[in-house]
C-alpha positions in Angstrom: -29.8 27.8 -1.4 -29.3 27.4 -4.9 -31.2 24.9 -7.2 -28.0 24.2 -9.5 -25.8 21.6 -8.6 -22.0 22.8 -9.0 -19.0 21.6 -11.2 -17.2 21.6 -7.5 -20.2 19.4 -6.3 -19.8 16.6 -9.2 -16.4 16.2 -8.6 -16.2 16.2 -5.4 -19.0 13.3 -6.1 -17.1 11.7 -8.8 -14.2 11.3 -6.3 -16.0 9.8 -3.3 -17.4 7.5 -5.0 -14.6 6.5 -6.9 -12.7 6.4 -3.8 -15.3 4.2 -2.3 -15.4 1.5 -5.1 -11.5 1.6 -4.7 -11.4 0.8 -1.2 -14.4 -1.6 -1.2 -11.9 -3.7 -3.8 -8.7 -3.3 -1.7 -10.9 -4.2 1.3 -12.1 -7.2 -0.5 -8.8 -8.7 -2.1 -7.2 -8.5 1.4 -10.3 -11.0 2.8 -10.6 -13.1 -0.7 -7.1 -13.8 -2.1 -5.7 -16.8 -0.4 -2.1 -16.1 0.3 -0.5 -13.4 2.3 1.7 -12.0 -0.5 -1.5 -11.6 -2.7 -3.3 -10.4 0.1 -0.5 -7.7 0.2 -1.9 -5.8 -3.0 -5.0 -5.2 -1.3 -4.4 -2.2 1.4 -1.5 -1.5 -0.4 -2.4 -0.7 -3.8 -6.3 -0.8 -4.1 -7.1 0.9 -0.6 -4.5 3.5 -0.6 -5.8 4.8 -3.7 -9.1 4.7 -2.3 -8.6 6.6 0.7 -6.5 9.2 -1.4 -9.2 10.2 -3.6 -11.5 10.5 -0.8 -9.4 12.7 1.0 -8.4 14.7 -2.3 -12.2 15.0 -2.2 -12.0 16.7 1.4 -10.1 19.0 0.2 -11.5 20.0 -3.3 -14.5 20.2 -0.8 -12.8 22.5 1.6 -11.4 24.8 -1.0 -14.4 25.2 -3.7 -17.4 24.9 -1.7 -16.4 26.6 1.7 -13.4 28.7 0.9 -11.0 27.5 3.4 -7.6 25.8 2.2 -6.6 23.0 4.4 -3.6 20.8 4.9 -4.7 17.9 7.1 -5.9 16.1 4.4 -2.8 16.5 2.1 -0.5 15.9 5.3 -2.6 12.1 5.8 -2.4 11.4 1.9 1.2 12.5 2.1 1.5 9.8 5.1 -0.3 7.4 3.8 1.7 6.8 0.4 5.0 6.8 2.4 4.0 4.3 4.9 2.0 1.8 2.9 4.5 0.6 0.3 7.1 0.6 3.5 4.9 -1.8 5.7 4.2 -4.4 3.2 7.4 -4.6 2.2 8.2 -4.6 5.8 5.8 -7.8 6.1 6.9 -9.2 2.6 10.6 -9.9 3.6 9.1 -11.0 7.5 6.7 -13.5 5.3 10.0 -14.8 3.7 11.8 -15.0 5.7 9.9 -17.4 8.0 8.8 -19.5 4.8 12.8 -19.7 4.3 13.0 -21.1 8.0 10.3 -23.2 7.8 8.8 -21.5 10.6 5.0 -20.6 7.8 3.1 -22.9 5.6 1.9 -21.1 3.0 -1.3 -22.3 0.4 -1.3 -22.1 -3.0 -3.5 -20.1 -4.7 -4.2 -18.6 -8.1 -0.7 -17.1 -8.7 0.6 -21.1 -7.9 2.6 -22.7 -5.3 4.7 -20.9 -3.3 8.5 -21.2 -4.2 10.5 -23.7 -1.8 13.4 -22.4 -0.2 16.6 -21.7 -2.3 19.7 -23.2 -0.2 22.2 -20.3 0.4 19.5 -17.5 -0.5 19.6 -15.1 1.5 16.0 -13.1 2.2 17.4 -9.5 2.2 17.2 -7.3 -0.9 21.0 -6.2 -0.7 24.0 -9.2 -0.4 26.5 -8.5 2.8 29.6 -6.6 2.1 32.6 -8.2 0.6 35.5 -8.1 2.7 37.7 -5.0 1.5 34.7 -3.5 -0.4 33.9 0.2 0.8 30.6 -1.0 2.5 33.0 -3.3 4.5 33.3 -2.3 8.4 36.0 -4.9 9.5 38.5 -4.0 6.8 38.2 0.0 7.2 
C-alpha cells in the first residue's frame, strides 16, 4: 500500500463525480420540468452523459489501476448513445402525434404553450412520396 494518491486515482475521481452531478441533473429535470418534451432533455442529454463518464471511469479504472483492458464498459457507452437519442425521438413524434389527434392535453410550462394543431400537418419528419417520384411504389 502506497501513501500517494495516483494521477489514475484523481481522475478516475474527477470523473465519478462529474458523472454523478450529471445524472443527479438529468434525473432531476426529468421529475421537475413540467412538460413531456422538456422532460425529454433529461435522460437524454443530462443522464446519458452522466452514465458515460462513469463508465469511462470504469474503464480508466480497469486499465491504470489493475492492468486489465476491458470492453463491457465501452460496449454499454457505445449502446447507450445509440439508443437514447433514438427513444426520445421515438416518444417525441408518439407525443405529437397524439397532441395532433387530440388524444393528450399538454401544460404549459416555461418554454410556453404548447403549439395547437396545424391542419394538414403531417407529424412525420419526411412528406409521402409524390406520385412518379423515385421513392414512389405505385408508379414503379
Amino acid at each position: 500500500m502506497t501513501g500517494g494518491v495516483s494521477l489514475a486515482e484523481v481522475v478516475v475521481s474527477a470523473l465519478i463525480v462529474l458523472g454523478g452531478a450529471f445524472a443527479l441533473i438529468g434525473s432531476w429535470g426529468l421529475v421537475r420540468l413540467p412538460s413531456l418534451m422538456e422532460r425529454l432533455h433529461g435522460p437524454t442529454k443530462a443522464t446519458t452523459l452522466g452514465l458515460g463518464g462513469i463508465l469511462v471511469a470504469s474503464i480508466v479504472w480497469f486499465q491504470f489501476v489493475r492492468g486489465e483492458w476491458t470492453t463491457h464498459e465501452l460496449l454499454v457507452s457505445v449502446f447507450l448513445f445509440v439508443t437514447a437519442p433514438i427513444s426520445a425521438n421515438m416518444i417525441a413524434k408518439v407525443h405529437l402525434l397524439r397532441l395532433r389527434q387530440g388524444d393528450a392535453s399538454e401544460p404549459g410550462g416555461p418554454a410556453g404553450e404548447p403549439l395547437p394543431p396545424a391542419a394538414g400537418v403531417d407529424w412525420a419528419t419526411h412528406e409521402a412520396p409524390q406520385l412518379g417520384t423515385p421513392g414512389d411504389l405505385e408508379g414503379d
